[in-house]
C-alpha positions, 0 to 999 in steps of 0.5 A: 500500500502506498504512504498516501493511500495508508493515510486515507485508510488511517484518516478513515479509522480515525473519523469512525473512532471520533464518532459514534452512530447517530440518531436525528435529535428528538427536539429537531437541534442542528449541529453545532460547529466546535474549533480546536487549535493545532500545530503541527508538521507538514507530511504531506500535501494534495489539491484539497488536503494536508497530512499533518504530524500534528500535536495532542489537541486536549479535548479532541485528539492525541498527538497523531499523523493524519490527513485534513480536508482544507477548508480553503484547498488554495492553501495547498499550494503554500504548504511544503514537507517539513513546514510548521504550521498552526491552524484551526481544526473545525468540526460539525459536533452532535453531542459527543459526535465530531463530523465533517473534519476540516482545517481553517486559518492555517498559519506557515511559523516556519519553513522546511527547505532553503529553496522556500525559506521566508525572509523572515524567521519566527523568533520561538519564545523561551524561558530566559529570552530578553524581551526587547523594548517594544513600544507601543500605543495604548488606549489612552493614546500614549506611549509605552514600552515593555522595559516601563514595566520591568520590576513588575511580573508582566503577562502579555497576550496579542488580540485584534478587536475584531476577531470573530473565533471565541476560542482565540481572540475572545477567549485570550481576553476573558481569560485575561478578565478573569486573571486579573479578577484574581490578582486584585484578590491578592493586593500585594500580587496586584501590586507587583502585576500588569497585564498587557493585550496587544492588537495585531491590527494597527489600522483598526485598532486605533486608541479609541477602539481599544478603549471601548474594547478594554473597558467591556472586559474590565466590567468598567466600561467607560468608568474604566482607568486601565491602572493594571491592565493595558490595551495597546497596538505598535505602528504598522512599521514595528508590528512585524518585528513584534510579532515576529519576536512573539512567534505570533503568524498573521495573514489577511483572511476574508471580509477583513479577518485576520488569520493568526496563531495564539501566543501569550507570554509571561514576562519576569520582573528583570523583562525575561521570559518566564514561560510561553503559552503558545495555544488557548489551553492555558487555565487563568488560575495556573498562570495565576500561580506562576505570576506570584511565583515569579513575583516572590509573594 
């Protein structure tokens, strides 16, 4: 048998095994669609599919070898052997059922071959990197820049207002909500804490937007005076370089979306790395605790 056919036969097994017979849904629900992020390994490519060595999806799958319908199949002719990717696995769910399998917002973090390799590389953050100076606008329309808060345990994340997906953008700042929701229970962690979102979108993301944005999270709205917690967005010269140091992958999508990998960062009071969350997995109360590790509370 062929390496390919061997991996349609395998993307076979694996869907039944996803799935389990159904039946029509007594009360007449449609199915609703779940989204799971991933990164992976490029095995292989054809006109509309990708087989991926790809990482444990928690909640769907174990780290696996299998093939992917594209949801856009242009994408296969961006896509070489040995190329990194992150995307998002779409799935039609009825119940515990997953069904019509497929990959969407796929982002290239790096490239295999020298012949493709881009001009520019992804910087993959590690415990220990120095964070350079990044500067910035925020909310209320004044700069800032990360080394402002070295002395403080600074968690960072990158957002754009517009994101549509709840398990990216969405989810990045109602965690962050819910984080700083729990450092404000500790007064002396708080103290010693900040919290920073930035916007990947520059031309959207203006201050004004940012605030309003900013203040439907805090709960404060326009009472808000982002003492604790920054929303800000660097100028479209700087954003590449930012987002390259961050491992964060951005593309233009459809109807003014854009298609992007998840990247949230904890930085130490001396402005070095202390750990790198790469997915949306990460629980606000576990990174609560090593806040107040690195904090020394």
């Amino acid at each position: 048998m062929s390496r390919k056919a061997f991996f349609v036969v395998l993307f076979v097994v694996l869907l039944s095994g996803c799935r389990k017979p159904s039946t029509p849904a007594a009360n007449g629900s449609t199915t609703a669609q779940a989204t799971f992020p991933i990164r992976g390994k490029v095995v292989s490519t054809d006109a509309a599919h990708v087989t991926l060595e790809g990482e444990a999806v928690p909640g769907f799958m174990d780290a696996m070898t299998m093939p992917y319908k594209l949801k856009d199949p242009i994408v296969a002719t961006e896509l070489h052997p040995g190329d990194r990717i992150t995307a998002t696995i779409l799935a039609d769910k009825d119940g515990s059922d997953f069904s019509n399998i497929r990959l969407d917002n796929v982002v290239i973090i790096s490239q295999a071959r020298p012949d493709y390799k881009p001009a520019v590389q992804y910087h993959v953050p590690k415990a220990g990197d120095v964070v350079p100076d990044f500067q910035m606008r925020n909310q209320s329309d004044r700069t800032i820049h990360l080394a402002q808060f070295q002395g403080k345990v600074l968690l960072l994340t990158f957002i754009y207002t517009r994101c549509p997906l709840a398990d990216f953008c969405v989810r990045m700042s109602r965690n962050f909500a819910e984080v700083d929701k729990l450092l404000a229970a500790d007064p002396a962690l708080y103290k010693q804490t900040h919290l920073l979102s930035i916007s990947f979108d520059p031309a959207y993301d203006t201050p004004k937007v940012l605030r309003s944005y900013g203040g439907a999270y805090t709960g404060q709205y326009t009472r808000e005076k982002f003492l604790h917690w920054d929303f800000a967005a660097p100028t479209e010269k700087e954003l590449p370089a930012l987002t390259q140091y961050f491992d964060v992958g951005v593309t233009p999508g459809d109807n003014k979306t854009l298609t992007h990998s998840l990247s949230t960062v904890l930085v130490g009071k001396d402005g070095k790395i202390v750990a790198w969350y790469p997915d949306n997995e990460w629980k606000p109360a576990d990174v609560v605790s090593q806040m107040k590790q690195a904090a020394g509370v």
